[in-house]
C-alpha positions as CSV (number, residue, x, y, z in Angstrom):
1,X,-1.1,3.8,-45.8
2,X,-2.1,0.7,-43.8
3,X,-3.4,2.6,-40.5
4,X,-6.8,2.3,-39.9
5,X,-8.9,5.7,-39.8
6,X,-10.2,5.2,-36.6
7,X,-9.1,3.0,-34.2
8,X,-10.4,3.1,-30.0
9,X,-9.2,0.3,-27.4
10,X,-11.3,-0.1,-24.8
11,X,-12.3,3.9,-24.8
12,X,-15.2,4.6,-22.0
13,X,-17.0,8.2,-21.8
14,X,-18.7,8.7,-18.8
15,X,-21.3,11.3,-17.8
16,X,-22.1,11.4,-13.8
17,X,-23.6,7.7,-14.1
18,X,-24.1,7.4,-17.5
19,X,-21.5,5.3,-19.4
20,X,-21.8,6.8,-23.3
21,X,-19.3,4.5,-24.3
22,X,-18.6,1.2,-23.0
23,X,-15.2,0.1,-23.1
24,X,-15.4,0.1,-27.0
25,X,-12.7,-1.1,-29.2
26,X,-13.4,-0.3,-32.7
27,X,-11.0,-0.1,-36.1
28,X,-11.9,1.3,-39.4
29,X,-10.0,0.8,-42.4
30,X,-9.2,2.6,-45.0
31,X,-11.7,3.1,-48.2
32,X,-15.2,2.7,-48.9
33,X,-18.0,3.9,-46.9
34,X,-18.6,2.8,-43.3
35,X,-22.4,2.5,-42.0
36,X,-22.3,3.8,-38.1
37,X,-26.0,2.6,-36.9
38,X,-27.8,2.4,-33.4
39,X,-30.9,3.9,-31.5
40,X,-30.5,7.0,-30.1
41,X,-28.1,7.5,-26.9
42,X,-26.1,4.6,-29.1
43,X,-23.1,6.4,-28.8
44,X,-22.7,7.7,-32.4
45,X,-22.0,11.4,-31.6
46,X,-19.8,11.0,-28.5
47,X,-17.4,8.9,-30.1
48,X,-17.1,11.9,-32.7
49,X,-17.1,14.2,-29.8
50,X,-13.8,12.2,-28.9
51,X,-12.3,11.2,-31.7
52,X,-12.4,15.1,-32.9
53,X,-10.6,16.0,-29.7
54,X,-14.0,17.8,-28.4
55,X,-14.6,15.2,-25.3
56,X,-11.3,13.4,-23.0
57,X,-12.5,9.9,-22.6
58,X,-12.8,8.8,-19.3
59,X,-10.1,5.5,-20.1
60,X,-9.1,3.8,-23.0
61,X,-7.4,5.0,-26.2
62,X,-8.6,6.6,-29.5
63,X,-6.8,7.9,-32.6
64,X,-8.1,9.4,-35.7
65,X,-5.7,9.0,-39.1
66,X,-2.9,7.5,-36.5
67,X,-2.8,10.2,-34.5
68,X,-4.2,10.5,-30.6
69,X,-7.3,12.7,-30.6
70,X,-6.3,14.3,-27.8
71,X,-3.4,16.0,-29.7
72,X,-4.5,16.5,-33.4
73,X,-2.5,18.9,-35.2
74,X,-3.7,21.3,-37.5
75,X,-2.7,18.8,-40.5
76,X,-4.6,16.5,-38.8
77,X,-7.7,18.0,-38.9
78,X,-7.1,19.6,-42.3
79,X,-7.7,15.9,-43.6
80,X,-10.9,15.3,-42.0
81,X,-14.3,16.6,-43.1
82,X,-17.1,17.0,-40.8
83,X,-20.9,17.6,-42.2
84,X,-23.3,17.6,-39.2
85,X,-27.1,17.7,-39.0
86,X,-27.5,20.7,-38.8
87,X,-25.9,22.4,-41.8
88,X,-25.1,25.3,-40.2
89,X,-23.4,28.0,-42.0
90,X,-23.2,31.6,-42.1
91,X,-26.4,33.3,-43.3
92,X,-25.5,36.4,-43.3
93,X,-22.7,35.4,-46.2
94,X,-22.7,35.2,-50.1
95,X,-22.3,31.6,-51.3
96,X,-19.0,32.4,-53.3
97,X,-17.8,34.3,-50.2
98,X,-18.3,31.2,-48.1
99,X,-16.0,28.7,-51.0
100,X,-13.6,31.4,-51.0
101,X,-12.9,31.9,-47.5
102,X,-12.8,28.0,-47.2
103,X,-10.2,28.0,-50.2
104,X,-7.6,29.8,-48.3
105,X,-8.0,27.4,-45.8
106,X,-7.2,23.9,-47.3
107,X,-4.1,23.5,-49.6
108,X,-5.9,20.5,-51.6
109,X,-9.1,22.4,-52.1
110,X,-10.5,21.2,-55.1
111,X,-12.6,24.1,-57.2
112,X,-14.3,21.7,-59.9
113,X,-15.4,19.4,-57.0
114,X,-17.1,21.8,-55.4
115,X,-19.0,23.5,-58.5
116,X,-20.0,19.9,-59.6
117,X,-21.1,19.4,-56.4
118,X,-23.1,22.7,-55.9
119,X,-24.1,22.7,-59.6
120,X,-26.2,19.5,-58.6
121,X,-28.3,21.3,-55.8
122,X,-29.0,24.0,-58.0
123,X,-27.3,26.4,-55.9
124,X,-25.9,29.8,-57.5
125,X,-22.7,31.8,-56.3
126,X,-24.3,35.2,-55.3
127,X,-26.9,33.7,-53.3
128,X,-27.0,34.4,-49.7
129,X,-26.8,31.5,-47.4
130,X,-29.9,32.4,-45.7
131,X,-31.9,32.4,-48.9
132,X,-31.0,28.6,-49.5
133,X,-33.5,26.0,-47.9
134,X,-32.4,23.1,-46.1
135,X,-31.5,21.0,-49.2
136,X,-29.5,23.7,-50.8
137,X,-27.9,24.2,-47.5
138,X,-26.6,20.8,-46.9
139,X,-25.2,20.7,-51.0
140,X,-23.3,23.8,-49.4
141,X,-22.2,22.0,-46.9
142,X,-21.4,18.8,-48.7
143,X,-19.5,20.5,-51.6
144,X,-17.5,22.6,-48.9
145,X,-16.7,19.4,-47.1
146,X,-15.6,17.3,-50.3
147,X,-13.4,20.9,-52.2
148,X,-11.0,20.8,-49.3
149,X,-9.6,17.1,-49.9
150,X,-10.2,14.9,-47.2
151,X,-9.3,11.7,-46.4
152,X,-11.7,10.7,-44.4
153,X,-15.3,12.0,-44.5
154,X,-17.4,12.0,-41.6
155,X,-21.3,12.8,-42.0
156,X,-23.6,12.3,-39.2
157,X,-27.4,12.2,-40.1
158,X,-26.6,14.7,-43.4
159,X,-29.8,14.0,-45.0
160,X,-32.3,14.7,-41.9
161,X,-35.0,16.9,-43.2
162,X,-34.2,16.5,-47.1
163,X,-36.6,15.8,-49.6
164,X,-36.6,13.1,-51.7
165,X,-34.7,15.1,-54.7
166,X,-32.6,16.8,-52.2
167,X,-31.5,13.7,-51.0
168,X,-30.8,12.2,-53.7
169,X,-28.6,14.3,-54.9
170,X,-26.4,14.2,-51.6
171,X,-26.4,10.7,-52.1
172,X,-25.1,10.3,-55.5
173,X,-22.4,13.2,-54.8
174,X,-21.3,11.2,-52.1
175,X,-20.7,7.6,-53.7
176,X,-19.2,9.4,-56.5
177,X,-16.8,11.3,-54.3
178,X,-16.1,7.3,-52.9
179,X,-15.4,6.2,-56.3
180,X,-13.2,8.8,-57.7
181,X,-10.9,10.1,-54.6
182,X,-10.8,7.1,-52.8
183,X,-11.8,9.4,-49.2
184,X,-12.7,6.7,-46.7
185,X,-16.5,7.5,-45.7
186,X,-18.4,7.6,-42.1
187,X,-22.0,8.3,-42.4
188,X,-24.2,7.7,-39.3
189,X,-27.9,7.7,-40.4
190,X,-31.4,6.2,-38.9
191,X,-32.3,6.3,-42.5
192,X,-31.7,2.3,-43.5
193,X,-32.5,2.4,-47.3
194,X,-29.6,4.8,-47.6
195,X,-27.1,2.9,-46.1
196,X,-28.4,-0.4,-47.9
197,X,-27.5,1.7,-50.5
198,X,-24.4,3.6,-50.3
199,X,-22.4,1.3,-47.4
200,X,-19.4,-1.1,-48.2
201,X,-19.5,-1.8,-44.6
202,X,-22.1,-1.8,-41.4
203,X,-21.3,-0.5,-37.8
204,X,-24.1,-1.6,-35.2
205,X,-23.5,0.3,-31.6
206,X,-25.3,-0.4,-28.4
207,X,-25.4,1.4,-25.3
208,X,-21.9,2.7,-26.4
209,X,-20.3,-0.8,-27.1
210,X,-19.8,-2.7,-30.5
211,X,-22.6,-5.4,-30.9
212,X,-21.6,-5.8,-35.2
213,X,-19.4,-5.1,-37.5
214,X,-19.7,-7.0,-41.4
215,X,-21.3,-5.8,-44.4
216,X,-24.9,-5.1,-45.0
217,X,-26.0,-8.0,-47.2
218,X,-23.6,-10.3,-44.4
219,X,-25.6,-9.4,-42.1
220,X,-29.1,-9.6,-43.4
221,X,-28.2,-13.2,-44.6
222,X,-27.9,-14.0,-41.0
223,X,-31.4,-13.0,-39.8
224,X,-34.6,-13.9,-40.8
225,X,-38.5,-14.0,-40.4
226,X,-40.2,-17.1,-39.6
227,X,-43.9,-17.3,-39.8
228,X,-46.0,-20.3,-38.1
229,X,-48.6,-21.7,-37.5
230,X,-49.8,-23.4,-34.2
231,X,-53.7,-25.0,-34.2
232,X,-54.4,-24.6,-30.6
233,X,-53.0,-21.7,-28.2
234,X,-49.3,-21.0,-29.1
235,X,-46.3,-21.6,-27.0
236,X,-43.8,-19.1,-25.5
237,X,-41.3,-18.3,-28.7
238,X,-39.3,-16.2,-27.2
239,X,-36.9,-18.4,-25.4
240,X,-35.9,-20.4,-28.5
241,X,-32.0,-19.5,-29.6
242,X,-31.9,-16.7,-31.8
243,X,-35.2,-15.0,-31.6
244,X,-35.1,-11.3,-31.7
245,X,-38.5,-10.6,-31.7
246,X,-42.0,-12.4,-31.4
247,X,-45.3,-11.0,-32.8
248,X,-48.8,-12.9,-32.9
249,X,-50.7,-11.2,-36.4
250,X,-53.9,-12.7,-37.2
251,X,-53.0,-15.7,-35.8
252,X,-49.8,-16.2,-36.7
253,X,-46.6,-16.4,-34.6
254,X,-44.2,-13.9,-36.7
255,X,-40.6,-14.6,-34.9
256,X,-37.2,-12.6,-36.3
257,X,-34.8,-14.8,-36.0
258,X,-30.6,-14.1,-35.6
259,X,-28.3,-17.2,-37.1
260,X,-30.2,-19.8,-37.4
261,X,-30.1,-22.2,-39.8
262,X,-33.0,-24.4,-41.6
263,X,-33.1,-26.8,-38.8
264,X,-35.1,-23.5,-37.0
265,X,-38.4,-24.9,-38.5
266,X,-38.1,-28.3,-36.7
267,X,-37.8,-26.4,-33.5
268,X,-41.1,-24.9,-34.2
269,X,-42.7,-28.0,-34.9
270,X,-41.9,-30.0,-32.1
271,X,-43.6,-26.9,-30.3
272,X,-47.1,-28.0,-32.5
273,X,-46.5,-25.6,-35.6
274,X,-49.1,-26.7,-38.1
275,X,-46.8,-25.3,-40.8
276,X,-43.7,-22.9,-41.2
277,X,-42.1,-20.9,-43.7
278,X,-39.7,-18.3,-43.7
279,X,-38.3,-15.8,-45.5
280,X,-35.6,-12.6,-46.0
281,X,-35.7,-9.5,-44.2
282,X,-34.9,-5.9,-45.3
283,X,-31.9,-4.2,-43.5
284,X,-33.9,-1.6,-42.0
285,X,-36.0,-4.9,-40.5
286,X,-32.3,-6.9,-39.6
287,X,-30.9,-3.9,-37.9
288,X,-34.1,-3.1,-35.6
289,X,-35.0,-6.6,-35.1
290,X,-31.1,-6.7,-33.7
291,X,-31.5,-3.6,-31.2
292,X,-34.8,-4.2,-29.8
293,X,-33.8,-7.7,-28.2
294,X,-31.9,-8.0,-25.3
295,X,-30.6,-11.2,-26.5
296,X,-27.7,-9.3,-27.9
297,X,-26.3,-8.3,-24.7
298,X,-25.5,-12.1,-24.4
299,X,-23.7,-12.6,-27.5
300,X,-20.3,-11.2,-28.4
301,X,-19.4,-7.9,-28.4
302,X,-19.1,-7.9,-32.2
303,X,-20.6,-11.0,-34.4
């Protein structure tokens, strides 16, 4: 099917005087995993909020899989996975009591999914959920999410509180589920070497508006750190096009810098740089660089 997962025109969610999302227009398309990434109060979870029918938007349109999420049907929703935080689940229930209650849920479920998928976290079918630390507990979840079939996957901040094994394991379970159904993948994270890792495709949100959409490795080629050094007092940086941010470290003038080319370095030494150098940046540097400058507010709404 050519329609896009998601798809929001202009959508706006107001609270009192807080706008949570800004007139945002925003399409996924189907396949691969999508990268949803901003500061907190971006406006990650209330576009879920809306898109899963929980919030009406104050204007503007939204629609999930094609259809308006203000009237999903049951079908709908029966294609779309949700794995939270959280990883809340029933403690008071048996593992295998929890798959098979799901089972008679889902027409696609998928039973040697979810025992790879479980298998991996070590998890066995007559333990309780309360018994199962927070690791186990999201494999639960995870394997629950992937056994019913869905087409689209959405997973917001899944590996908070994981170890490093833990997490692992959520991780490879998830590109492999990618790889071999072809689901299309949302995962909203703060976690940057996981998305540098699993994303095909990178979703920077604002203050509730769109500020980037390309893929990862895109958009790290268009920032980078330039280091230089003045001899007397250094001059005021910040007002040069493209700088995100401007450090002085042990008397060096350390400037991130958004789309600029090698020309950048005779802008610096014009301004009495002694000498300059520059170099790559790692996403988890791009993406904060990006948000702590309010030099995006003047750019596009999506580069």
């Amino acid at each position: 099917m050519d329609t896009p997962v998601i798809h929001t025109e202009d959508l706006c969610l107001q609270y009192k005087r807080k706008m949570a999302l800004d007139h945002l227009t925003l399409t996924i398309e189907r396949g691969g995993i999508h990268a949803i990434v901003g500061a907190n109060g971006a406006g990650k979870s209330s576009l879920f909020r809306v898109l899963l029918g929980f919030e009406t938007p104050s204007a503007g349109s939204a629609r999930l899989l094609g259809c308006a999420s203000g009237g999903l049907t049951p079908d709908v929703r029966g294609r779309v996975g949700f794995v939270n935080e959280e990883h809340t689940l029933p403690g008071w229930m048996r593992v295998d009591e929890l798959a098979a209650m799901q089972r008679r849920q889902y027409a696609r479920w998928d039973d040697g999914r979810y025992r790879d998928v479980v298998h991996n976290f070590n998890v066995h079918a007559d333990q309780k959920i309360a018994q199962l630390s927070r690791g186990e507990r999201a494999g639960v979840n995870l394997a629950l999410a992937l056994a019913q079939g869905p087409e689209l996957l959405i997973l917001d901040e899944p590996t908070l509180g994981l170890d490093v094994v833990a997490k692992r394991a959520f991780l490879e379970a998830l590109m492999q589920t990618s790889y071999d159904s072809g689901a299309t993948i949302i995962y909203c994270s703060h976690q940057m070497e996981e998305i540098e890792r699993v994303a095909d495709n990178l979703v920077i949100l604002e203050r509730g508006q769109l500020r980037h959409q390309s893929e990862p490795a895109a958009f790290c080629a268009r920032v980078r750190l330039w280091v230089a050094e003045f001899p007397f007092k250094a001059p005021d940086t910040r007002l040069l096009p493209g700088v995100l941010e401007a450090r002085r470290i042990d008397e060096m003038t350390h400037l991130m810098v958004f789309d600029q080319d090698e020309g950048f370095d005779a802008r610096l030494k014009l301004l009495g740089a002694r000498s300059v150098h520059s170099m790559p940046v790692s996403l988890d540097r791009a993406v904060n660089g990006y948000l702590a400058k309010g030099h995006i507010s003047t750019t596009p709404r999506a580069a």
